[in-house]
N, CA, C and O of each residue as an XYZ file, in Angstrom:
764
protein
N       3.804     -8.014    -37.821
C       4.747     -7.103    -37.226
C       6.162     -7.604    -37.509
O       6.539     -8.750    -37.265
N       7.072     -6.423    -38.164
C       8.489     -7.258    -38.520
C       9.003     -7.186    -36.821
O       8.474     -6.724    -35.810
N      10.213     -7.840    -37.072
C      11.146     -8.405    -35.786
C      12.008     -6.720    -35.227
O      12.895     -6.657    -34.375
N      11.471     -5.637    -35.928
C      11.929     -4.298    -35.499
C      11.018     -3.158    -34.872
O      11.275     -1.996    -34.557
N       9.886     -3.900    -34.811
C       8.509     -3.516    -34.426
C       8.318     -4.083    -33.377
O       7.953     -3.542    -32.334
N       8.599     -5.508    -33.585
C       7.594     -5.961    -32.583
C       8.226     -5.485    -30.420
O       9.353     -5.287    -29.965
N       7.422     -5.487    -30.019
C       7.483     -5.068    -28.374
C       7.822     -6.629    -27.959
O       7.192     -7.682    -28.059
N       9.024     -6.297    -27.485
C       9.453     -7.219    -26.470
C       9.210     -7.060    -24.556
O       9.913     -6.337    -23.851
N       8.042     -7.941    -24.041
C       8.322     -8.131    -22.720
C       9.811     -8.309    -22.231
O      10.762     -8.843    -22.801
N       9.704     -7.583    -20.770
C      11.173     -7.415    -20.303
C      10.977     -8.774    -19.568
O       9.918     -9.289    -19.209
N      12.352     -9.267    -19.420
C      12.554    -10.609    -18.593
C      12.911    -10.071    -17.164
O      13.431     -8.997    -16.865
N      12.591    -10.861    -16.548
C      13.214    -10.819    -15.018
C      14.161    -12.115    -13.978
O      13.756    -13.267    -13.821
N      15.230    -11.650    -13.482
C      15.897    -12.525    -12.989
C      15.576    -12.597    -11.748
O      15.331    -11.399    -11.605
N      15.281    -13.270    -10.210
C      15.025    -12.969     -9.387
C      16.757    -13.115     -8.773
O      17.660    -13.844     -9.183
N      16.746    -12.075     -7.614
C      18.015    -11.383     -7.091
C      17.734    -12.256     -5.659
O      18.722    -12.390     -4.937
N      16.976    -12.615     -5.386
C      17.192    -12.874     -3.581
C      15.918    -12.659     -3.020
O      15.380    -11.674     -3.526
N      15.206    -13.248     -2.115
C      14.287    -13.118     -1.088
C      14.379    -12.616      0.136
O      14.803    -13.129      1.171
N      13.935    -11.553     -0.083
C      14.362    -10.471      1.328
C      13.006    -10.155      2.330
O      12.858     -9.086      2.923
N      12.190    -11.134      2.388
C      11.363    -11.330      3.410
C      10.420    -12.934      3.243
O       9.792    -13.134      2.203
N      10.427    -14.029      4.428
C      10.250    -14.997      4.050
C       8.708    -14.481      4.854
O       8.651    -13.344      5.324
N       7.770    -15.220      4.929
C       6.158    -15.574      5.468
C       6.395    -14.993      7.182
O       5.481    -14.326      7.667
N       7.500    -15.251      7.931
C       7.353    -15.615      9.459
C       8.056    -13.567      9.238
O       7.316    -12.600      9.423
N       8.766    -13.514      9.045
C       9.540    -11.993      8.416
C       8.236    -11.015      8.350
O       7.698    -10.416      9.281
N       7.946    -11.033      7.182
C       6.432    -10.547      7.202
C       5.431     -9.879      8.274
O       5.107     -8.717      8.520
N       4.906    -11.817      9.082
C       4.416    -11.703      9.725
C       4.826    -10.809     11.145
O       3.915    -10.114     11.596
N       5.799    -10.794     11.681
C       6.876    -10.414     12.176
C       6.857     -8.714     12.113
O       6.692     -8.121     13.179
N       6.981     -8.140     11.192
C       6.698     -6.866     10.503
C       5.568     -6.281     11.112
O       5.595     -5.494     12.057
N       4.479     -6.745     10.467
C       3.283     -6.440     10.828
C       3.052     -6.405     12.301
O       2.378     -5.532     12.848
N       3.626     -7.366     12.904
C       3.562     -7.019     14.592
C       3.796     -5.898     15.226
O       3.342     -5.380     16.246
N       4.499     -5.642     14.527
C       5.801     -4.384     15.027
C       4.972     -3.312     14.179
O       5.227     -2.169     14.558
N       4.432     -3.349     13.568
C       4.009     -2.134     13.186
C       2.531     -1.757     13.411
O       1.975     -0.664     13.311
N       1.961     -3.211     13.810
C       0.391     -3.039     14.893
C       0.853     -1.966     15.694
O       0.503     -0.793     15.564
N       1.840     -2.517     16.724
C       2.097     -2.027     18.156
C       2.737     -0.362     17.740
O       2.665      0.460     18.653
N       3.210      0.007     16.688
C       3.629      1.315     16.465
C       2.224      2.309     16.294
O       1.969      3.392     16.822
N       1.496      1.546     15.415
C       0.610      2.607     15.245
C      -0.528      2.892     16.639
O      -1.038      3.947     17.016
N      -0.656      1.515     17.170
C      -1.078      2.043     18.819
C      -0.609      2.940     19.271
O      -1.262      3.973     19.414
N       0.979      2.818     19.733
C       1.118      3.590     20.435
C       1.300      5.001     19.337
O       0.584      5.968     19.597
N       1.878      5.063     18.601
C       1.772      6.609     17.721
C      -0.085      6.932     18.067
O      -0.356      8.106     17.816
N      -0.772      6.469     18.351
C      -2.733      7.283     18.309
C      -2.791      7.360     19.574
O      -3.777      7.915     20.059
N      -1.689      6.791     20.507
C      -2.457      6.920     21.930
C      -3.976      5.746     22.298
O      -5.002      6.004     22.927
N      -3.574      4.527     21.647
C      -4.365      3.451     21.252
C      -5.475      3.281     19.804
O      -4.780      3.321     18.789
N      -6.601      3.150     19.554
C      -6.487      2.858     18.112
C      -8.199      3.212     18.272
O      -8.829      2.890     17.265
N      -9.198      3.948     19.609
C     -10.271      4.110     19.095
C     -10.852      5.084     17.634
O     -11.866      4.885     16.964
N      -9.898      6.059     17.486
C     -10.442      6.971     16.645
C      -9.212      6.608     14.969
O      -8.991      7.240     13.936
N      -8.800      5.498     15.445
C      -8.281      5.012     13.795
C      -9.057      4.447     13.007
O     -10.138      4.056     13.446
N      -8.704      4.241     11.568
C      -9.393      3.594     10.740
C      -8.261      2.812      9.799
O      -7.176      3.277      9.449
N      -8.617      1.954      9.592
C      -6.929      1.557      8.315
C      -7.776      1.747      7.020
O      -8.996      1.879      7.117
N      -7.162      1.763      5.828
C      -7.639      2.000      4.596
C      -6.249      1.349      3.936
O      -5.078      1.707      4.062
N      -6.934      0.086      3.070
C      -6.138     -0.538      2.301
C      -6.085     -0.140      0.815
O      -7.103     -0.148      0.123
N      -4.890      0.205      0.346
C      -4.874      0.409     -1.490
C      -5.431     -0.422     -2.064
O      -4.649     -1.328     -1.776
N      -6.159     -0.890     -2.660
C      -6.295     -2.315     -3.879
C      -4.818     -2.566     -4.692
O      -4.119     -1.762     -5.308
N      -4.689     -3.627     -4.502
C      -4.910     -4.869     -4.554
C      -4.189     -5.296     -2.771
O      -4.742     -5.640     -1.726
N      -2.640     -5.035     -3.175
C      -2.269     -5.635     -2.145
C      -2.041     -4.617     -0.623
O      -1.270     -4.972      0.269
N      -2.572     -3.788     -0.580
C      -2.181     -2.975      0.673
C      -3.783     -3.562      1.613
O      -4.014     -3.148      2.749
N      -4.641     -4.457      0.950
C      -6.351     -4.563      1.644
C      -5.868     -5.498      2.357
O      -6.138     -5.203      3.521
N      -5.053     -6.893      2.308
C      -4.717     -8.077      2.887
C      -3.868     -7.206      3.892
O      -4.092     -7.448      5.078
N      -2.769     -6.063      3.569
C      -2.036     -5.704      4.560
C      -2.794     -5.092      6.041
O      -2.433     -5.278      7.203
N      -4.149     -4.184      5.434
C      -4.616     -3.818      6.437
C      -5.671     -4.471      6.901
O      -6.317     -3.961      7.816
N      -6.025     -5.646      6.392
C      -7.108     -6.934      7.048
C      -6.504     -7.456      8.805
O      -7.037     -7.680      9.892
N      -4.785     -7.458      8.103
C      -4.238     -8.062      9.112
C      -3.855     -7.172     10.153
O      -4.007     -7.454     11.342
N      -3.298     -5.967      9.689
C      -3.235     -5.026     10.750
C      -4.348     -4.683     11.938
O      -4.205     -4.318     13.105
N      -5.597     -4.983     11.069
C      -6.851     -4.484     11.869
C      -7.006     -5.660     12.490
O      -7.530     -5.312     13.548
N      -6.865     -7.140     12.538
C      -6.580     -7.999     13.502
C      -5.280     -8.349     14.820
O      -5.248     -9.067     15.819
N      -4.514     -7.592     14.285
C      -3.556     -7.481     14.981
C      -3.931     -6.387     16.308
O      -3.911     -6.736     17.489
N      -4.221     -5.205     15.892
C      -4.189     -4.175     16.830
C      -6.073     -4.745     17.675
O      -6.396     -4.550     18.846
N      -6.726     -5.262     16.849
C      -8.151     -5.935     18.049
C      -7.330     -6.474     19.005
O      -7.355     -6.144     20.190
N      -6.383     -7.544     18.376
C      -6.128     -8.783     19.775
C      -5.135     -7.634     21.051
O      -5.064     -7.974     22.232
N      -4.515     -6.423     20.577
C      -3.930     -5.703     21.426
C      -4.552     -4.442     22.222
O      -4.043     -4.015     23.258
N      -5.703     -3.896     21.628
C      -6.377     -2.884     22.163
C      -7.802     -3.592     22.449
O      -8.563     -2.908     23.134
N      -8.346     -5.010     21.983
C      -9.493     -5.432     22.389
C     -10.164     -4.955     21.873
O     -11.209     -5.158     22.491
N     -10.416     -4.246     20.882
C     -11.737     -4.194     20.395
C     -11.264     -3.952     18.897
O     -10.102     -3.836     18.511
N     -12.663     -3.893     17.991
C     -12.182     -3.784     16.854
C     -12.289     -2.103     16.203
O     -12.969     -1.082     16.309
N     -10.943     -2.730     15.381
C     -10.889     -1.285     14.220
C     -11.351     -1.447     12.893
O     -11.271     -2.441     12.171
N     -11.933     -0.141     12.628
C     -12.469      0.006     11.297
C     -11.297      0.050     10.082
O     -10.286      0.725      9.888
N     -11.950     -0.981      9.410
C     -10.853     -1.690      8.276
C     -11.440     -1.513      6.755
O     -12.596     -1.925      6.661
N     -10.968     -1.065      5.727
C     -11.624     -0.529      4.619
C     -10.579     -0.432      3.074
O      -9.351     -0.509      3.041
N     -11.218     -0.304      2.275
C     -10.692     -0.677      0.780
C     -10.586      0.598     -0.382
O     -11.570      0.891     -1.060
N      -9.427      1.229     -0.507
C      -9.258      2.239     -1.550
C      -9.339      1.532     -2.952
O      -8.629      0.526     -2.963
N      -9.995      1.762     -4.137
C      -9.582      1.624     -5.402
C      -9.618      3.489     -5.562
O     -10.338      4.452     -5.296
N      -8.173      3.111     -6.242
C      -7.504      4.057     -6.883
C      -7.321      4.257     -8.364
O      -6.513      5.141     -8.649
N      -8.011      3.499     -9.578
C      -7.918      3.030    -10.609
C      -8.362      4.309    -11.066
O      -7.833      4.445    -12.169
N      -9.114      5.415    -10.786
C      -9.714      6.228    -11.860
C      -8.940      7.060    -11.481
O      -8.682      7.809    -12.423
N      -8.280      7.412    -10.348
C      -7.396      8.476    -10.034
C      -5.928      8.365    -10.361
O      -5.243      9.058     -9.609
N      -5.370      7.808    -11.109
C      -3.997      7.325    -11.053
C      -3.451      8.524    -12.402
O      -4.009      8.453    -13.497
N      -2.602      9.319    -12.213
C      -1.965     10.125    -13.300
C      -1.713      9.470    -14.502
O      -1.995     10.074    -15.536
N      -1.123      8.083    -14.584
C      -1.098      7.360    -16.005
C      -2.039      6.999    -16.706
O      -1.662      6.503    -17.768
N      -3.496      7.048    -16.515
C      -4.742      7.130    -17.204
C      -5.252      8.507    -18.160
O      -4.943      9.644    -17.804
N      -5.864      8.312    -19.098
C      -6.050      9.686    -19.877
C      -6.930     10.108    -19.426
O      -7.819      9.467    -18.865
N      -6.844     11.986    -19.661
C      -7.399     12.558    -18.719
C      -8.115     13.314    -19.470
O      -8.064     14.535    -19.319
N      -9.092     12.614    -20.629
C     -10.168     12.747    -21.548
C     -11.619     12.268    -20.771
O     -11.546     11.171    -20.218
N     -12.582     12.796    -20.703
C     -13.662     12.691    -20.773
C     -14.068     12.814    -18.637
O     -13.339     12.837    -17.645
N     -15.311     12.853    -18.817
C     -15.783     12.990    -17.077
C     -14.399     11.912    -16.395
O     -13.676     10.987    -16.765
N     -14.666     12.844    -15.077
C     -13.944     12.004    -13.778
C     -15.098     11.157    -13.443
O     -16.210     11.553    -13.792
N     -14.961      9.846    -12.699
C     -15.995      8.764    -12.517
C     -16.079      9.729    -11.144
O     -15.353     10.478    -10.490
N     -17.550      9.170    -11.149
C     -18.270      9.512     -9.805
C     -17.603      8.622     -8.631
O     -17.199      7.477     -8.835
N     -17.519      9.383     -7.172
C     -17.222      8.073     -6.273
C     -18.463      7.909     -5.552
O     -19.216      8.858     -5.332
N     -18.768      6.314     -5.050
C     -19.798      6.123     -4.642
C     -19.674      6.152     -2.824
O     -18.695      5.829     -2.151
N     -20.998      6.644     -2.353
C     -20.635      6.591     -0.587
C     -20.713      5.697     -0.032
O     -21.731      5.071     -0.326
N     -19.836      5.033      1.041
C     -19.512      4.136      1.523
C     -18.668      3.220      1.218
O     -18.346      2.232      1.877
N     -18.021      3.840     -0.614
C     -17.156      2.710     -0.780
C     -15.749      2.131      0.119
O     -15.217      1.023      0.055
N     -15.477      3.013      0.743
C     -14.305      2.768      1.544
C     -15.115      1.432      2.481
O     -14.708      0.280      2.632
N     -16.104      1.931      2.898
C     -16.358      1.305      4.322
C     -16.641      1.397      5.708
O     -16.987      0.611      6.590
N     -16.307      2.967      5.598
C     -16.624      3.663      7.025
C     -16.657      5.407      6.738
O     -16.493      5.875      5.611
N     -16.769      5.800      7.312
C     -16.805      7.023      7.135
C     -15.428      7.794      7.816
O     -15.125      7.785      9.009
N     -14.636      8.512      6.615
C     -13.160      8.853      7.315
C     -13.294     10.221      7.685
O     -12.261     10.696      8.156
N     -14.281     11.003      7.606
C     -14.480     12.280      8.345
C     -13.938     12.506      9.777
O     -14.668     11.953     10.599
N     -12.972     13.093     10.282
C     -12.624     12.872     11.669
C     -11.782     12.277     12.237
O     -11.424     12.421     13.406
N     -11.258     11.301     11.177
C     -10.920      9.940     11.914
C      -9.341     10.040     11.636
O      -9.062     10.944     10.849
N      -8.486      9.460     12.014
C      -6.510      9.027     11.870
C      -6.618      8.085     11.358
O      -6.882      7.016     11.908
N      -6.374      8.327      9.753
C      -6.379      7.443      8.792
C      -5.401      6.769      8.660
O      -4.543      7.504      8.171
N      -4.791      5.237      8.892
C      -3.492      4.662      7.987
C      -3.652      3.997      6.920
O      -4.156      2.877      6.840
N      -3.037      4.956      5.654
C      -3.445      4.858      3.852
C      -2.328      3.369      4.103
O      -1.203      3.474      4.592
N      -2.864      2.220      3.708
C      -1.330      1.453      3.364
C      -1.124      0.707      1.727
O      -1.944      0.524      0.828
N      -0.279      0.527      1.784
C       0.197     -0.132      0.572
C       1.601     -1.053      0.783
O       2.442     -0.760      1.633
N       1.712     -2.145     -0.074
C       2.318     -2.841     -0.197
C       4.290     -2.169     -0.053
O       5.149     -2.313      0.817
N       4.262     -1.369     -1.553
C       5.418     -0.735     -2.092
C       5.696      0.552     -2.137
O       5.108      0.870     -3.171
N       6.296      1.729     -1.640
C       6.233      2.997     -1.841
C       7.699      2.888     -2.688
O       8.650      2.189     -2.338
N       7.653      3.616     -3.697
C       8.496      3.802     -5.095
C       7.968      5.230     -5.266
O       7.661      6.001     -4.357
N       7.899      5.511     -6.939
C       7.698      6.940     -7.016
C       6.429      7.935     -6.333
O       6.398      9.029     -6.896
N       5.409      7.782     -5.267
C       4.935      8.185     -4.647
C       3.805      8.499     -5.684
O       3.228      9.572     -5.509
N       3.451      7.816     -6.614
C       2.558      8.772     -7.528
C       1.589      8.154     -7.163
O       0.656      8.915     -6.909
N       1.203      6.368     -6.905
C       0.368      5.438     -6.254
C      -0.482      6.651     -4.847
O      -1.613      7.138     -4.867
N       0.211      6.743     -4.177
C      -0.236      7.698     -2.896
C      -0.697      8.696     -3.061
O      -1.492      8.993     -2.169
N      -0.555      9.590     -4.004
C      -0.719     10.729     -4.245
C      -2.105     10.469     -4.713
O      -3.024     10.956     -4.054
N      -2.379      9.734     -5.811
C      -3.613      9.544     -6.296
C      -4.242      8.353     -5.256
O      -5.389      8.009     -5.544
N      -3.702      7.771     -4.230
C      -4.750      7.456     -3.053
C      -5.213      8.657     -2.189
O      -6.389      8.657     -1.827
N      -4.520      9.533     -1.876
C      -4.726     10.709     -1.132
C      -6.103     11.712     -2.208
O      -6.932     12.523     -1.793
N      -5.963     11.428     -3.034
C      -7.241     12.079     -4.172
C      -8.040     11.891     -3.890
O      -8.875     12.709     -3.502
N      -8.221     10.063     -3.990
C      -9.389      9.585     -4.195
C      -9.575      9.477     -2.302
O     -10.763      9.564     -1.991
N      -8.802      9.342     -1.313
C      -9.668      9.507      0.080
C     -10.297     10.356      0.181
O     -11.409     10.054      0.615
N     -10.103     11.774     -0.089
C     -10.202     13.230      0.275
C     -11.638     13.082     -0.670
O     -12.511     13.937     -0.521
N     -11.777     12.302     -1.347
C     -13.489     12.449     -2.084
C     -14.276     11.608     -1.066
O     -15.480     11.545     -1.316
N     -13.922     11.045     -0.135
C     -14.983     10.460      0.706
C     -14.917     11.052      1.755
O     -15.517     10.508      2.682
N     -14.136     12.468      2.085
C     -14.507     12.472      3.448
C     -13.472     13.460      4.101
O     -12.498     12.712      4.184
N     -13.105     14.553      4.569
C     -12.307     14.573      5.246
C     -11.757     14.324      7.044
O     -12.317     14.553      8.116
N     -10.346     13.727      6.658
C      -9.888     12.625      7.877
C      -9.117     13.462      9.125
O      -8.063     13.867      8.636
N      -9.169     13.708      9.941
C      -8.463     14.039     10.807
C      -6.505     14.281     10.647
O      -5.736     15.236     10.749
N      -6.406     13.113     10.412
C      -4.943     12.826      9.875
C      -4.517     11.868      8.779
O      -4.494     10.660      9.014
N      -4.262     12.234      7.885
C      -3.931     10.648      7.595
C      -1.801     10.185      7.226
O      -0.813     10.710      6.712
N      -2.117      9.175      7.782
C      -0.433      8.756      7.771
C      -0.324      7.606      6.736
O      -1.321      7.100      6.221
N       0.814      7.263      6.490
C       1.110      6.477      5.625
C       1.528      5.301      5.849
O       2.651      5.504      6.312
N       1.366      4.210      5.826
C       2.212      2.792      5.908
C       2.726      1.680      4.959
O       1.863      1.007      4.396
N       4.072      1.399      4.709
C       4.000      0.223      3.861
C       5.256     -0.670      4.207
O       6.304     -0.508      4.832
N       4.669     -1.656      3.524
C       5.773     -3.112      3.836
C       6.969     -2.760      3.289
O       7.918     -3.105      3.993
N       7.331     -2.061      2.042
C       8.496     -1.744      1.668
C       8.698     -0.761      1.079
O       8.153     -0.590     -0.011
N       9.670      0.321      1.702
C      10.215      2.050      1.151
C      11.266      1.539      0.147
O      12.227      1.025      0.719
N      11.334      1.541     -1.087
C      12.403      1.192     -2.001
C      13.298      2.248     -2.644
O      14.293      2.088     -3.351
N      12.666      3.434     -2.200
C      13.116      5.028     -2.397
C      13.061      5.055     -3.954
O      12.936      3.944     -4.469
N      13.148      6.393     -5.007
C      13.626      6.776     -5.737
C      11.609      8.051     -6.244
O      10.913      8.300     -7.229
N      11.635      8.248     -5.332
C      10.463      9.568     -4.949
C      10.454     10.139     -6.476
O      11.460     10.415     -7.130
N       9.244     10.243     -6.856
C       9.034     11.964     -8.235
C       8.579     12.782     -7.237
O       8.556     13.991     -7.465
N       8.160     12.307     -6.022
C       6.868     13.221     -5.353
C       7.523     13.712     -3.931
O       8.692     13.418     -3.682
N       6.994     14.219     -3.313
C       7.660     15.092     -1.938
C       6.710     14.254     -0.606
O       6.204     14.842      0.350
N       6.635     12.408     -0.926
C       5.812     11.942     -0.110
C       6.605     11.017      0.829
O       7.457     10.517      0.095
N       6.751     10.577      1.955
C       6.780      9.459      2.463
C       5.714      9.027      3.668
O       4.544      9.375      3.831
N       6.599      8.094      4.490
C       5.657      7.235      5.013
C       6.430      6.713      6.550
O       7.501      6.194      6.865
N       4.880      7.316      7.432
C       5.237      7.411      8.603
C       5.788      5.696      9.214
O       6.757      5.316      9.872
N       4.952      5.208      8.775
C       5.532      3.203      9.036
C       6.350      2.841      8.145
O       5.695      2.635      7.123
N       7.187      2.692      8.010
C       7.764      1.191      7.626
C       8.266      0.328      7.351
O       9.482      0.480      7.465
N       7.876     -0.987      6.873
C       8.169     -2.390      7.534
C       9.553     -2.310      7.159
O      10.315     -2.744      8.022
N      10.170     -1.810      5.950
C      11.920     -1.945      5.654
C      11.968     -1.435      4.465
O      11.310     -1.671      3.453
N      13.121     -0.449      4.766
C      13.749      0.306      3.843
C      14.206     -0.361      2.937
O      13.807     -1.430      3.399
N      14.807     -0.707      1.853
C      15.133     -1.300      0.904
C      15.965     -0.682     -0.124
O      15.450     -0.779     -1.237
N      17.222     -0.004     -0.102
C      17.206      0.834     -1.415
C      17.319     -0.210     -2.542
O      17.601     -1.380     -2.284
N      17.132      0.154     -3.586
C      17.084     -0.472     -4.698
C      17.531      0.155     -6.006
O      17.281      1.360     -5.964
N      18.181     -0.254     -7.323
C      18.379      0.183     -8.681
C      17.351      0.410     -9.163
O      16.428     -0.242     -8.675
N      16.926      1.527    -10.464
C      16.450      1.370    -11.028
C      15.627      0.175    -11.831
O      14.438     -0.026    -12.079
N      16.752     -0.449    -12.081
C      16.399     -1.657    -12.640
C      15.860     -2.785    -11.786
O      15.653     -3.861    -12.347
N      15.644     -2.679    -10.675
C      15.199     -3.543     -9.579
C      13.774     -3.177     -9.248
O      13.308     -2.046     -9.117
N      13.030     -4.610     -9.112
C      11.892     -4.474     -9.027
C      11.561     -5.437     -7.635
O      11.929     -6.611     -7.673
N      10.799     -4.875     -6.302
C      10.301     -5.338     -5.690
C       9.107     -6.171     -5.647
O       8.184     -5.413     -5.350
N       8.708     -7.250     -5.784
C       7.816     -7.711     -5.742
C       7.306     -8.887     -4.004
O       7.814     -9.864     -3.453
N       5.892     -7.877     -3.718
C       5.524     -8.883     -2.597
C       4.637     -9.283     -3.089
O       3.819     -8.977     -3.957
N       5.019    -10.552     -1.988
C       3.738    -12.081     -3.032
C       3.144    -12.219     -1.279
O       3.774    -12.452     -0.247
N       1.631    -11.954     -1.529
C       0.359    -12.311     -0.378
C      -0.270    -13.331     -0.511
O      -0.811    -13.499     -1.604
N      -0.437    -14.453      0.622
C      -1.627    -15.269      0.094
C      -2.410    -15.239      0.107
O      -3.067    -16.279      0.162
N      -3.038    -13.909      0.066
C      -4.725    -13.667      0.108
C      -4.327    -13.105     -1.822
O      -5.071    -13.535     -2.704
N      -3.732    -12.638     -2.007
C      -3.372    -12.324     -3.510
C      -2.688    -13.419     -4.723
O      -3.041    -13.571     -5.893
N      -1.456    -14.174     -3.862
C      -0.429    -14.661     -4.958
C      -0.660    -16.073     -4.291
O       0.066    -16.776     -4.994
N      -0.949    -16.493     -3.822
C      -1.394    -17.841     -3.115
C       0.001    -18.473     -2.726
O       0.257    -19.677     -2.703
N       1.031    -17.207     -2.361
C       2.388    -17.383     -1.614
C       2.555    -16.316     -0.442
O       1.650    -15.505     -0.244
N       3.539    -16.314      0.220
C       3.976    -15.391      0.950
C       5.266    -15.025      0.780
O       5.889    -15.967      1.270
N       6.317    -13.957      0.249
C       7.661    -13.650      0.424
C       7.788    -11.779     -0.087
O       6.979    -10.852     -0.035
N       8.594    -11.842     -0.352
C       9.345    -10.648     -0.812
C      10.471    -10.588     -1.572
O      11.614    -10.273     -1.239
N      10.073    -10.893     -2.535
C      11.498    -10.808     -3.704
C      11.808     -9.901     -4.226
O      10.975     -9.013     -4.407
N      13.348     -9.735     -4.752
C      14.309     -8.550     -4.989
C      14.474     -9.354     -6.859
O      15.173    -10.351     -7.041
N      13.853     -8.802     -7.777
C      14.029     -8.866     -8.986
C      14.959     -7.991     -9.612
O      15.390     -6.959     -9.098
N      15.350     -8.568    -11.084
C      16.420     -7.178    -11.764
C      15.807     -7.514    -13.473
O      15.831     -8.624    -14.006
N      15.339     -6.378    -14.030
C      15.383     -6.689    -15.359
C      16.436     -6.935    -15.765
O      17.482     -6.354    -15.475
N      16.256     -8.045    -16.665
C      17.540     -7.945    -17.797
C      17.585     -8.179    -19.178
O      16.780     -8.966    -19.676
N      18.447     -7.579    -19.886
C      18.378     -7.390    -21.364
C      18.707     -8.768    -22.010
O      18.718     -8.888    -23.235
């Protein structure tokens, strides 16, 4: 490949850490106790985590709201990989299998979460692939960080902090059930 061909990876500078481990944790408190009280307590909820990082978000949520309502909530795992608009849209749709979530969301006040809400297209194709297991009573939205700049007409009833951000700015949260860290960094490509 000549030197006019070849694909250059973009570099990244990191801009600042805008949520440390205790921050976070902190977050999530506050947003246990919201979604209690938004259900009128938490028997007929269910959380449903995005893959990768929204499953650690709602592991913890669903421990959070036990130690406050005493009992436990049904806690469960979206892959969204076959539904995502940037995949080609040649050949069969994959089958979904039953029970993959984990519970059955027929009925139930769903909170879809995810890590990052950006162009809403992530959600949109989580909202696909829920609606093939089941239909939910409600479902609301939650995430650790709104960074705005929408294609889609979606947001999100929780959350943890608004953030606006550049284009060129990339949010990245690091989990230690994922990144074997905890923070929230404010990245910027640069040329």
């Amino acid at each position: 490949m000549s030197e006019d061909t070849e694909v250059r990876k973009p570099k990244f500078r990191e801009k600042g850490r805008l949520m440390s481990a205790s921050e976070i944790e902190r977050t999530l408190v506050r947003l246990a106790h919201e979604i209690v009280e938004k259900h009128g307590g938490s028997k007929n909820v269910g959380l449903v985590g995005i893959k990768r990082r929204g499953v650690p978000l709602a592991e913890r949520l669903g421990k959070l709201i036990e130690k406050i309502e005493k009992h436990p909530v049904d806690v469960g795992v979206l892959d969204i990989s076959f539904y995502r608009d940037d995949l080609s849209t040649d050949g069969p749709r994959p089958k979904v299998t039953p029970g993959a979530i984990g519970f059955d969301v027929t009925g139930r006040d769903i909170v879809l979460m995810d890590d990052v809400l950006y162009t809403g297209r992530t959600i949109r194709a989580a909202l696909d692939a829920l609606f093939d297991y089941g239909r939910p009573k409600s479902v609301r939205l939650l995430v650790l960080i709104d960074r705005g700049h929408r294609e889609l007409p979606i947001e999100a009833t929780y959350v943890g902090r608004l953030i606006p951000t550049s284009k060129r700015e990339i949010i990245e949260v690091k989990l230690n059930e994922v990144d074997g860290q905890e923070q929230v960094l404010l990245v910027e490509v640069v040329d």
